[in-house]
ROSE-4610 file (N, C-alpha, C; in Angstrom, 1 decimal, always signed):
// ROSE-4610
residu = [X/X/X/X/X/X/X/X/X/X/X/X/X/X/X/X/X/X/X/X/X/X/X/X/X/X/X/X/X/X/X/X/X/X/X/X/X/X/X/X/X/X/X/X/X/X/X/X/X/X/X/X/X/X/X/X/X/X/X/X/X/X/X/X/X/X/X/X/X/X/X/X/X/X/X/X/X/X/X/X/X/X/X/X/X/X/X/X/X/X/X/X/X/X/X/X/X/X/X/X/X/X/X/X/X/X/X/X/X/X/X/X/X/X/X/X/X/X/X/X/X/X/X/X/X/X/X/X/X/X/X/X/X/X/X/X/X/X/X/X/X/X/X/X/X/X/X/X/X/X/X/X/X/X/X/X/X/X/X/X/X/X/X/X/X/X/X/X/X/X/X/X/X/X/X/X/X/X/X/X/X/X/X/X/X/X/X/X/X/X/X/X/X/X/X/X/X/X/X/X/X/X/X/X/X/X/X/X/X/X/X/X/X/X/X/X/X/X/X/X/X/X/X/X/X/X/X/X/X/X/X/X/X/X/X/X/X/X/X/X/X/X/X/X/X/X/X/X/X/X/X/X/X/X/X/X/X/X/X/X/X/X/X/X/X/X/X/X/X/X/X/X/X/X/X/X/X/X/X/X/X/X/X/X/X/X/X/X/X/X/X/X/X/X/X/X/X/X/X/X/X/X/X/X/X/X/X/X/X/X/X/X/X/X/X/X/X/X/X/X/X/X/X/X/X/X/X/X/X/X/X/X/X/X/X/X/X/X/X/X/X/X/X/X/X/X/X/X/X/X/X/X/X/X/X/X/X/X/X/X/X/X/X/X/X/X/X/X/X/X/X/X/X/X/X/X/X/X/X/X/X/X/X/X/X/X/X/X/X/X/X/X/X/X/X/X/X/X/X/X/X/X/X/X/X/X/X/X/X/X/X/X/X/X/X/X/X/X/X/X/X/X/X/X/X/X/X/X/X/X/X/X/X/X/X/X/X/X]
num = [1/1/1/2/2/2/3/3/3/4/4/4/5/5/5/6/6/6/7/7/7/8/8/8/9/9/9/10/10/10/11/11/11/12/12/12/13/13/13/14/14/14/15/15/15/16/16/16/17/17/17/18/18/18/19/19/19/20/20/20/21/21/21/22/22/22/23/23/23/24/24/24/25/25/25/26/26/26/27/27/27/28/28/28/29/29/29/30/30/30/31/31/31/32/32/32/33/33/33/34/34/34/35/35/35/36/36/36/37/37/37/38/38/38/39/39/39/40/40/40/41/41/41/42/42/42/43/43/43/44/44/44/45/45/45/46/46/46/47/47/47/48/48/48/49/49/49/50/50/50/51/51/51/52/52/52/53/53/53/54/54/54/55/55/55/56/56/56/57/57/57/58/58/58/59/59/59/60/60/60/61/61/61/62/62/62/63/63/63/64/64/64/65/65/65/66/66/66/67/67/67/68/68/68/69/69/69/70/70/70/71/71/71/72/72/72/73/73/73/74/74/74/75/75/75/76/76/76/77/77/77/78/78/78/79/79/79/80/80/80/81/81/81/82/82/82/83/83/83/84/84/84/85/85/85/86/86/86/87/87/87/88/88/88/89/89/89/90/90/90/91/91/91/92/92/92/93/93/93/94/94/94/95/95/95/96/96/96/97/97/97/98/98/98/99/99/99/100/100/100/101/101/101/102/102/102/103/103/103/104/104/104/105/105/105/106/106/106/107/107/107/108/108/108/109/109/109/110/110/110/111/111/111/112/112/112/113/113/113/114/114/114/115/115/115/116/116/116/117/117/117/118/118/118/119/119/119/120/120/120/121/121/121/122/122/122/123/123/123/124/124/124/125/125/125/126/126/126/127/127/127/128/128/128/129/129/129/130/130/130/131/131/131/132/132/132/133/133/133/134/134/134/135/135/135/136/136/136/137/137/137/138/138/138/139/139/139/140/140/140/141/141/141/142/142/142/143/143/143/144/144/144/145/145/145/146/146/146]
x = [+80.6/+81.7/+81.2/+80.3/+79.6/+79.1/+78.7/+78.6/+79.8/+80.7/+81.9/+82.8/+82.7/+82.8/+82.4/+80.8/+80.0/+80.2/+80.5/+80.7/+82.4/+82.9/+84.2/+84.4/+83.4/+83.0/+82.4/+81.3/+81.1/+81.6/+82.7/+83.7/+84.6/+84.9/+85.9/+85.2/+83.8/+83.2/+82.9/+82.4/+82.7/+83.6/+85.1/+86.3/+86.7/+86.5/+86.4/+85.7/+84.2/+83.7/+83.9/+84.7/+84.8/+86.4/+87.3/+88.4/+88.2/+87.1/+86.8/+86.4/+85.7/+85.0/+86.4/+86.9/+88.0/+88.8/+89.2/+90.2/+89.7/+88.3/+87.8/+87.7/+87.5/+87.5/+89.4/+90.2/+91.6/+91.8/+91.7/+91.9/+91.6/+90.2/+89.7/+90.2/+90.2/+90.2/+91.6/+92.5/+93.7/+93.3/+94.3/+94.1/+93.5/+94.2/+93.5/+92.4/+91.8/+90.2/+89.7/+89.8/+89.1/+88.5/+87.1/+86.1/+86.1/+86.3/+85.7/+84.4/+83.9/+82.0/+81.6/+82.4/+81.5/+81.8/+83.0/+83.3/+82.5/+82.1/+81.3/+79.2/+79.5/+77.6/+77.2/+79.0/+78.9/+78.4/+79.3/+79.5/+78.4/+77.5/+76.3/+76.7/+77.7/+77.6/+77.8/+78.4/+78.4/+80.0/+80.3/+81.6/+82.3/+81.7/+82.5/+81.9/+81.4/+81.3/+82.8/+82.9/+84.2/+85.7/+85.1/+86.3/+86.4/+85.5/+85.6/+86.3/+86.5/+87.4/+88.6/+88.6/+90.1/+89.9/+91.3/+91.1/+91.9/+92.3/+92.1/+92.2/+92.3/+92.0/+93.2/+94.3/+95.8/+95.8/+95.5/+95.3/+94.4/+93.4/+92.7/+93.2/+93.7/+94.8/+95.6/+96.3/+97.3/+96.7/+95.6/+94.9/+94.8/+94.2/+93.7/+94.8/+96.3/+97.5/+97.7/+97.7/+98.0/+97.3/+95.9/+95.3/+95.5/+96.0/+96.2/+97.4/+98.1/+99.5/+99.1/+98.1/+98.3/+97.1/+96.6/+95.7/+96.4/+97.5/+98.1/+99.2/+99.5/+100.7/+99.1/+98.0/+97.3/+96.5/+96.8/+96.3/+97.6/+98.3/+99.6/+100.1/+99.3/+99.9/+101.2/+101.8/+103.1/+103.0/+104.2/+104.7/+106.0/+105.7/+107.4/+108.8/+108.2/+109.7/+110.0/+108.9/+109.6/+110.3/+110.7/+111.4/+112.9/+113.2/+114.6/+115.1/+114.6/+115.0/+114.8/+114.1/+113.4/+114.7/+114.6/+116.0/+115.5/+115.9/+115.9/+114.7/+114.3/+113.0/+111.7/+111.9/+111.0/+110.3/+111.8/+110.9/+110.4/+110.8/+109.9/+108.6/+108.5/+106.8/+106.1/+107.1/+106.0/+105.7/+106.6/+106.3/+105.1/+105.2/+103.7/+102.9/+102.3/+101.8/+101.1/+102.0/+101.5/+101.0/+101.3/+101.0/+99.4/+99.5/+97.8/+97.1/+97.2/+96.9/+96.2/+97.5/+97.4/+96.2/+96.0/+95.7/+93.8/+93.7/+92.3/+91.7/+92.6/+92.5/+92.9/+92.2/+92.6/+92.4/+91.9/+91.9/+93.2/+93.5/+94.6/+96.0/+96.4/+97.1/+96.9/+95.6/+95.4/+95.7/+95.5/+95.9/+97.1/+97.9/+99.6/+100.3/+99.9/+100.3/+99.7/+98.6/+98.4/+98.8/+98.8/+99.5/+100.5/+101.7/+102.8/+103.3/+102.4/+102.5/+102.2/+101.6/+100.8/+101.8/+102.4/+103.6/+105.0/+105.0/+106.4/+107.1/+106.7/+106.6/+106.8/+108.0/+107.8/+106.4/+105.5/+104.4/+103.4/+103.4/+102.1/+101.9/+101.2/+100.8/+101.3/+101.4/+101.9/+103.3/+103.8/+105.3/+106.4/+106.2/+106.9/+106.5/+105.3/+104.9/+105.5/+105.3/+105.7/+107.4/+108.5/+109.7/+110.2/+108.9/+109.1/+109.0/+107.8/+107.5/+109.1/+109.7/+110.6/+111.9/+112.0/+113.1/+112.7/+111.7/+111.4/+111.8/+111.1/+111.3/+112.7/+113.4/+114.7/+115.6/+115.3/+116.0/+115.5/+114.6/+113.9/+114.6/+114.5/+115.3/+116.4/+117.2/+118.6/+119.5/+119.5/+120.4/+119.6/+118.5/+118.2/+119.1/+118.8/+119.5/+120.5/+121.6/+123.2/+123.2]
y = [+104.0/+104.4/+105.4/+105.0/+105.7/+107.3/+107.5/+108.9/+109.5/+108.5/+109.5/+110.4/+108.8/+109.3/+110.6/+110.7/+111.6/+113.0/+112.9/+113.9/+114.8/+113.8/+114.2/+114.9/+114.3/+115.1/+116.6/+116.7/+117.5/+118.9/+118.6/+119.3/+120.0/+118.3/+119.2/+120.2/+120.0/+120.5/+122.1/+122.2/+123.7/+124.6/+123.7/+124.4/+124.6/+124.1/+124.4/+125.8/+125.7/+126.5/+127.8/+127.8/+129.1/+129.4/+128.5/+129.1/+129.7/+129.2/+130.2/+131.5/+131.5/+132.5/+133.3/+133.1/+134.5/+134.8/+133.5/+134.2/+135.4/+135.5/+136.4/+137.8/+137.9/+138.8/+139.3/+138.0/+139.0/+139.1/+138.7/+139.5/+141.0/+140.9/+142.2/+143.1/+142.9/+144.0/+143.5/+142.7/+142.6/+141.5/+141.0/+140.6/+141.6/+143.1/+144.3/+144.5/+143.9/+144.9/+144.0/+142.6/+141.4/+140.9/+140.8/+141.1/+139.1/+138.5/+136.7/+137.1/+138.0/+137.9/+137.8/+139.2/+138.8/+137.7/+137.1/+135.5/+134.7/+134.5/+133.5/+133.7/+134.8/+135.4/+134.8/+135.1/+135.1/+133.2/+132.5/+130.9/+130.6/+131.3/+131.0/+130.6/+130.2/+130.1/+131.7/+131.2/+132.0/+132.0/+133.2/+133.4/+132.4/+131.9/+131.1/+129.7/+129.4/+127.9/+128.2/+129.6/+129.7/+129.1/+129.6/+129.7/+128.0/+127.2/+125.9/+125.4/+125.6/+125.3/+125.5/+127.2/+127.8/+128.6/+128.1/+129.0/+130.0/+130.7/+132.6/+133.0/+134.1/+134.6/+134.4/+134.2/+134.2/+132.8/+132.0/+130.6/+130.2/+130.6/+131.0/+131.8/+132.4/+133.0/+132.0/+131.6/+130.6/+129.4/+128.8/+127.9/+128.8/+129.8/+130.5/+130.4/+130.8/+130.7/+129.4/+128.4/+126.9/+126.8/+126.7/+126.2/+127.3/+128.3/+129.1/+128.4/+128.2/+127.4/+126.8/+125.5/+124.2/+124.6/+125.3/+125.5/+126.2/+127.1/+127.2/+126.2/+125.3/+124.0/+123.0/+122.9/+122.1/+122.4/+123.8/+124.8/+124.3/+125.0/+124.7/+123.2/+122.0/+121.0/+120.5/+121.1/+121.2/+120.0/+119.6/+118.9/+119.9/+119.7/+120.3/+119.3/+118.4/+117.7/+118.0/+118.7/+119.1/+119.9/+121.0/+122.0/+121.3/+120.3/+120.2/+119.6/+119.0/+118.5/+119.6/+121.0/+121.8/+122.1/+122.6/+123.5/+124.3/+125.1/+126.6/+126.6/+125.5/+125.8/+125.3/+123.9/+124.1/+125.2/+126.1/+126.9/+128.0/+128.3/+129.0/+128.6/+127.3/+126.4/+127.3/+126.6/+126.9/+128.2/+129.2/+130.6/+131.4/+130.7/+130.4/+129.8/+128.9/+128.5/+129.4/+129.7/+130.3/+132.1/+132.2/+134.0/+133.4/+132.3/+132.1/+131.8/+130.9/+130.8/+132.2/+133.4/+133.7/+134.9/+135.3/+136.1/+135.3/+134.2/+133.7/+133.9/+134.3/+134.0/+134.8/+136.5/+137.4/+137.8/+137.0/+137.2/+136.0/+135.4/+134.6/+135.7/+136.0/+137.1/+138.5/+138.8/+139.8/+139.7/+138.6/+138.1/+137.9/+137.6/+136.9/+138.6/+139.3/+140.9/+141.8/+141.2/+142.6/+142.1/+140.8/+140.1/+139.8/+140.3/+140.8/+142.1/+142.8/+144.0/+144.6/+143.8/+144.1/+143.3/+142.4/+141.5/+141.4/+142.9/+143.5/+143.2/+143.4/+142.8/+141.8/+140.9/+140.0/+139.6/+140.4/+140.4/+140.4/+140.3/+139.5/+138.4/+137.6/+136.4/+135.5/+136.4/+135.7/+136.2/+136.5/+137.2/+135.9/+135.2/+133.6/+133.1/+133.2/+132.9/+133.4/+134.9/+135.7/+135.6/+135.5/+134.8/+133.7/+132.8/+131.3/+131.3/+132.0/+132.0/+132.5/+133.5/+134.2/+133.4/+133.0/+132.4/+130.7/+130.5/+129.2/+129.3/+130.9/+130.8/+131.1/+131.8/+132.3/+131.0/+129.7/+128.2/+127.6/+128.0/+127.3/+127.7/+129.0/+130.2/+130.1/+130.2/+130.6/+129.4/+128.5/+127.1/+127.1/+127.2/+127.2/+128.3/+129.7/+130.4/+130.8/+130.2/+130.0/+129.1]
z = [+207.4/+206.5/+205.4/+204.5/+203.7/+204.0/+205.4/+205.6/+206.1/+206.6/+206.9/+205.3/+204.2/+203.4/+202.0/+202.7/+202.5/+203.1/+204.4/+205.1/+204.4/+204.0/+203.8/+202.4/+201.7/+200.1/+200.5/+201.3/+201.6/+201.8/+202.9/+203.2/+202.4/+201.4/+200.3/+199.4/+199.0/+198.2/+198.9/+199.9/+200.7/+200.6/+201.0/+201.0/+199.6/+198.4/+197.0/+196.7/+197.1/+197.0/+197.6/+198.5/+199.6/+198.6/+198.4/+197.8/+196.8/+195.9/+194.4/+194.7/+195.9/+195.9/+196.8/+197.1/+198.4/+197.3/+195.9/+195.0/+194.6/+193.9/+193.4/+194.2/+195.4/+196.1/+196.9/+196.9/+197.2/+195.7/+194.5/+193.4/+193.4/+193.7/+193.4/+194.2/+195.7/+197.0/+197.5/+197.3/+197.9/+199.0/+199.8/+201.1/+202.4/+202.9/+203.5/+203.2/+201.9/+201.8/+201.3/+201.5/+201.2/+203.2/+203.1/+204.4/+204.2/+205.8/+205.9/+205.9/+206.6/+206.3/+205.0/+204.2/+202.6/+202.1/+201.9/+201.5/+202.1/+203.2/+204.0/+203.7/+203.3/+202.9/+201.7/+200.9/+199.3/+199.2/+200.1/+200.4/+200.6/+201.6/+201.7/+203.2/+203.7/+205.3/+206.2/+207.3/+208.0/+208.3/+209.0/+209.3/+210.1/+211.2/+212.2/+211.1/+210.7/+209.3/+208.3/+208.0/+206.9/+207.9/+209.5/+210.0/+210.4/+210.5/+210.6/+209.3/+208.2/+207.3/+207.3/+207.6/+207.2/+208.9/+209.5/+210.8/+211.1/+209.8/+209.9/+208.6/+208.4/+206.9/+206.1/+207.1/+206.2/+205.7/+206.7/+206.0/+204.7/+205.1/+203.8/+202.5/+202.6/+201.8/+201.4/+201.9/+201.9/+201.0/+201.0/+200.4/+199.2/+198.9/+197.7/+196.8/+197.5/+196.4/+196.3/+197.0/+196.4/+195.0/+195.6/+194.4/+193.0/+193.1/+192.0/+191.7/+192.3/+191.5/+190.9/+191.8/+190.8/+189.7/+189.3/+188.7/+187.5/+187.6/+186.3/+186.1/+187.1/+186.6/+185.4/+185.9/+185.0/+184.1/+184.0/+182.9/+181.5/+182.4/+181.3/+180.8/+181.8/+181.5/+181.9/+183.0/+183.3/+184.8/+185.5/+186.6/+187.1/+188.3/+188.8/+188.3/+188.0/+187.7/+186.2/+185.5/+184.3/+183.9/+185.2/+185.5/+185.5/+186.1/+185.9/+184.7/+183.6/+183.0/+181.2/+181.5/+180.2/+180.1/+178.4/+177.7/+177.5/+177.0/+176.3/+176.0/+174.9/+173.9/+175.0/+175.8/+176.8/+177.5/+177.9/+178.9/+178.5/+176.9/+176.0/+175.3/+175.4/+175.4/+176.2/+178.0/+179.1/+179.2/+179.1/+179.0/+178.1/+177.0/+176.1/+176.4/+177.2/+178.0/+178.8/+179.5/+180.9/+180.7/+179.5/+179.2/+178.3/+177.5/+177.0/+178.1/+179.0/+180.3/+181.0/+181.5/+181.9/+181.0/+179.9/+179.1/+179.4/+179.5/+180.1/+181.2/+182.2/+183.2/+184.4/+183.9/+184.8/+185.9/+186.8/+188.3/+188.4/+188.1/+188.8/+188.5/+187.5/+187.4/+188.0/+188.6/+189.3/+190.6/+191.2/+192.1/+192.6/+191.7/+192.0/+191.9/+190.8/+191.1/+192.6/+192.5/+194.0/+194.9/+195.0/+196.1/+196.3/+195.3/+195.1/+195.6/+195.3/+195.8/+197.6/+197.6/+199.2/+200.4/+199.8/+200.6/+200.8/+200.7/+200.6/+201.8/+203.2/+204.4/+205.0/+205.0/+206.2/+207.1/+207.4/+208.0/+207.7/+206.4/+205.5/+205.4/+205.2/+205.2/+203.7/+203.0/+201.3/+201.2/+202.4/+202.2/+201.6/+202.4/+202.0/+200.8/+200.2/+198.9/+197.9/+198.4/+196.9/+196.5/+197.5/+198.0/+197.3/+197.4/+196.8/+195.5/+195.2/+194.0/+193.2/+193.7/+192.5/+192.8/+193.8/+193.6/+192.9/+192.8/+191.9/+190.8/+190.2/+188.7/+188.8/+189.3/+188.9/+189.3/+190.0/+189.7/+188.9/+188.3/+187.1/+185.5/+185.7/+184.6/+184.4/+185.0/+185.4/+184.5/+185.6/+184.7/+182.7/+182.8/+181.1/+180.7/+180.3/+180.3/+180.2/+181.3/+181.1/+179.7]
């Protein structure tokens, strides 16, 4: 039991490591000009080892924006259930929040913009994300607001 549980640390600690490292690289280079080999060199494994984690690069993608969400939800100190219940002044907290946040923290914001930009397309891989994303904030926004 102990090495399965070992084995399973492992694992997460890989996939951690390989996400830090792809954020930094689709920040920089986008999804198009972000390479699995250099992320996997950078990881220290190999390409088919990255692909043993993440089994294609959009997935991997896909993981990179999760954890950027929840990484500015616990930057900010925030829950999704605080979204239904914020007023006015709440969501001008979190908005201060998330601009100090984001003012730290310029690959996560570099990231959520070029990958905004690059997923204009239905046929991108963050096309649903970037989608989700704005229609969150704008159910999030909106009822405060009124």
């Amino acid at each position: 039991m102990a090495t399965t549980d070992s084995a399973q640390r492992s694992g997460e600690l890989a996939r951690a490591k390989i996400v830090g490292i792809a954020l930094e690289h689709f920040a920089r280079h986008g999804y198009r000009g972000s390479s699995l080999a250099r992320i996997a060199t950078e990881a220290g494994i190999s390409q088919s080892g990255l692909l043993h984690h993440f089994s294609s690069k959009a997935a991997l993608l896909q993981a990179v924006l999760g954890a950027r969400d929840l990484r500015d939800l616990a930057a900010t100190e925030t829950d999704l259930g605080d979204f239904a219940e914020m007023d006015f002044d709440g969501l001008l907290d979190f908005l201060v929040r998330i601009m100090r946040n984001n003012a730290a923290n310029r690959d996560l914001v570099q990231l959520a913009h070029l990958t905004t930009a690059e997923a204009t397309g239905p046929d991108h891989p963050a096309h649903e994300w970037v989608v989700g994303r704005l229609r969150f904030l704008r159910t999030c926004c909106a009822p405060v607001l009124r």
